[in-house]
C-alpha positions as CSV (number, residue, x, y, z in Angstrom):
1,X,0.0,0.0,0.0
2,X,1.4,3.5,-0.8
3,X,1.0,7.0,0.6
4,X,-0.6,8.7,-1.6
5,X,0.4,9.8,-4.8
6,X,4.1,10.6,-4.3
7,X,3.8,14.2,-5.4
8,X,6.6,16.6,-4.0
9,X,4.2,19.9,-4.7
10,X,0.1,20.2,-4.5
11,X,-2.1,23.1,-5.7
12,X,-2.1,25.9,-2.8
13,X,-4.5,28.8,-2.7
14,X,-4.7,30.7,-6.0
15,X,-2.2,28.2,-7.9
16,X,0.7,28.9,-5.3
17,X,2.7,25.7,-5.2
18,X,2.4,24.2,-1.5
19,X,5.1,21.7,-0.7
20,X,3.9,18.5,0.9
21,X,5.3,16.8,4.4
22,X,7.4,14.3,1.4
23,X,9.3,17.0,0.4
24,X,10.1,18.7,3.7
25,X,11.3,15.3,4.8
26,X,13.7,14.7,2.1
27,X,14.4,18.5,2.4
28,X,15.5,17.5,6.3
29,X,17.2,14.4,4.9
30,X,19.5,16.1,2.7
31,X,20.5,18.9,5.1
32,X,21.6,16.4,7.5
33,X,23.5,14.7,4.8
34,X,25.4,18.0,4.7
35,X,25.4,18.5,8.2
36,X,27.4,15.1,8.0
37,X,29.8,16.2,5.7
38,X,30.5,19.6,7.1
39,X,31.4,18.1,10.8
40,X,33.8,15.8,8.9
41,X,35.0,18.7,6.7
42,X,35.3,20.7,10.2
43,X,36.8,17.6,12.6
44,X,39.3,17.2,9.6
45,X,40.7,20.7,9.6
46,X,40.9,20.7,12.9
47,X,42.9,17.7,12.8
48,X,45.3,19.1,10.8
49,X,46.2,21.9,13.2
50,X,48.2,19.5,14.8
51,X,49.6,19.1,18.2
52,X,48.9,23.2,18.9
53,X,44.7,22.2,19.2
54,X,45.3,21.1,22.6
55,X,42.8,18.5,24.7
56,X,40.0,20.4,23.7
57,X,40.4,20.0,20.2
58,X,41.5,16.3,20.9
59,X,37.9,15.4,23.2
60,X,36.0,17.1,20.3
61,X,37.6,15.1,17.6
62,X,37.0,12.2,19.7
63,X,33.2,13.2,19.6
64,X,33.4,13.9,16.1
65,X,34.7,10.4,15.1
66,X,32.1,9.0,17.1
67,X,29.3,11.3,15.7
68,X,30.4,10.2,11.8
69,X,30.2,6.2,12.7
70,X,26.3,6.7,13.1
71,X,25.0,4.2,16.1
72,X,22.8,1.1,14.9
73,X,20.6,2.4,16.7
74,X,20.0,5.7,14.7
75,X,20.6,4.5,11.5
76,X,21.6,0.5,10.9
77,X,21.1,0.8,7.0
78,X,19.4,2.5,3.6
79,X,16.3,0.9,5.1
80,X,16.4,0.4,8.1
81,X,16.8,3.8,10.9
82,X,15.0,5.0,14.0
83,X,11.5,5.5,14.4
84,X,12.1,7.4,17.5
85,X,11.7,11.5,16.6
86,X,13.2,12.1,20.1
87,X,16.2,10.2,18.8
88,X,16.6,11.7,15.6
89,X,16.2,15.4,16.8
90,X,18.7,14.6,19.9
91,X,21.3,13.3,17.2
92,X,20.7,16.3,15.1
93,X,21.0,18.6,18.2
94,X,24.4,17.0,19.0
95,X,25.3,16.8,15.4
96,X,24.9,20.7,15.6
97,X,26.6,22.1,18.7
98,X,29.6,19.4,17.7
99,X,29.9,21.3,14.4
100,X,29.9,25.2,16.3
101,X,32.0,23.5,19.0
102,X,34.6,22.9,16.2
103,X,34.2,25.5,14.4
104,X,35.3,27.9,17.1
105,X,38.6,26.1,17.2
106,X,39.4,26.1,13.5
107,X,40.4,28.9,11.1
108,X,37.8,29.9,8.1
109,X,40.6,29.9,5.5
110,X,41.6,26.4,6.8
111,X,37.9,24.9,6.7
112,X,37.9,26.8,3.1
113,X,41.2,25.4,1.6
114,X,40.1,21.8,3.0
115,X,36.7,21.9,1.0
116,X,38.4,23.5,-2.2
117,X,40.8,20.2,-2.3
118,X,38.1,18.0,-1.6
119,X,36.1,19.6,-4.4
120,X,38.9,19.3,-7.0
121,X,39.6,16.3,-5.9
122,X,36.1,14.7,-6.7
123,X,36.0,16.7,-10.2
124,X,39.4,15.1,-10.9
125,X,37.2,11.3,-10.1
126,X,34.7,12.5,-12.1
127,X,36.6,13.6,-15.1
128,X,38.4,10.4,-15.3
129,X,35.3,8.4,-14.5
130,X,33.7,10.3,-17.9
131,X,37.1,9.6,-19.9
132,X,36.9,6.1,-19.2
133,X,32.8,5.4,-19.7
134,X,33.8,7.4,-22.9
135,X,36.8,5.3,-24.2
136,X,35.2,2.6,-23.2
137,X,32.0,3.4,-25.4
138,X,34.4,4.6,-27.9
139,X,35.9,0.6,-28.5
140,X,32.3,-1.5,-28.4
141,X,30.9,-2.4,-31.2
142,X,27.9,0.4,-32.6
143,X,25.4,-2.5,-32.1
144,X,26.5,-3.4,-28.8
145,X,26.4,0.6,-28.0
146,X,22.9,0.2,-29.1
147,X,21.8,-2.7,-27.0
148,X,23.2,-0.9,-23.6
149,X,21.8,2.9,-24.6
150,X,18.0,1.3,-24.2
């Protein structure tokens, strides 16, 4: 049985699109996705500050490792995760105050440069990933092109 009809949007007074409680979830979804990667991004710039960050920077990294290998018992799996909203907003709470606890400690340039690398570092994987789907589409046969494009 579904839910519905799986629309993201729904008429609102006088044609005004109205979002629907699907898309505000996934909306959530994928700002705690970010809010993921920016502890990392923070926790790993911090990291490289070295032996200067002191015990405080040490106990939040030690947080922050612990944050990013989710518990079971928030998320175990694509399909399986936490029913509990108490649970989910407490992990999100934490998630955040562990971010602007780090964040304090570590330099904007810093965070900045880290994020840049990482960025150029994915375009690189993705150039070469598009070189190689293209070489490799480049020696198959046309018919056998054919066959896979449907």
């Amino acid at each position: 049985m579904y839910n519905c009809d799986g629309m993201l949007f729904y008429p609102g007074p006088g044609g005004t699109p109205c979002p629907s409680i699907r898309l505000e979830n996934i909306r959530d979804g994928i700002e705690d996705w970010e809010s993921f990667y920016m502890l990392r991004d923070y926790a790993d710039t911090l990291r490289t500050g070295g032996p200067a960050a002191g015990s405080k920077a040490a106990g939040l990294l030690q947080q922050a490792d612990a944050m990013l290998d989710v518990p079971d018992e928030v998320v175990k799996s694509v399909t399986e995760w936490s029913q509990d909203p108490e649970l989910l907003l407490k992990t999100r709470r934490q998630l955040a105050e562990l971010i602007l606890a780090i964040k304090k400690l570590v330099p904007p340039e810093a965070y900045q440069q880290l994020c840049g690398a990482r960025q150029a570092a994915q375009l690189r994987r993705e150039r070469e990933m598009l070189k190689q789907r293209a070489a490799g589409a480049a020696t198959r046969p046309a018919s056998q092109a054919a066959v896979e494009a449907r």
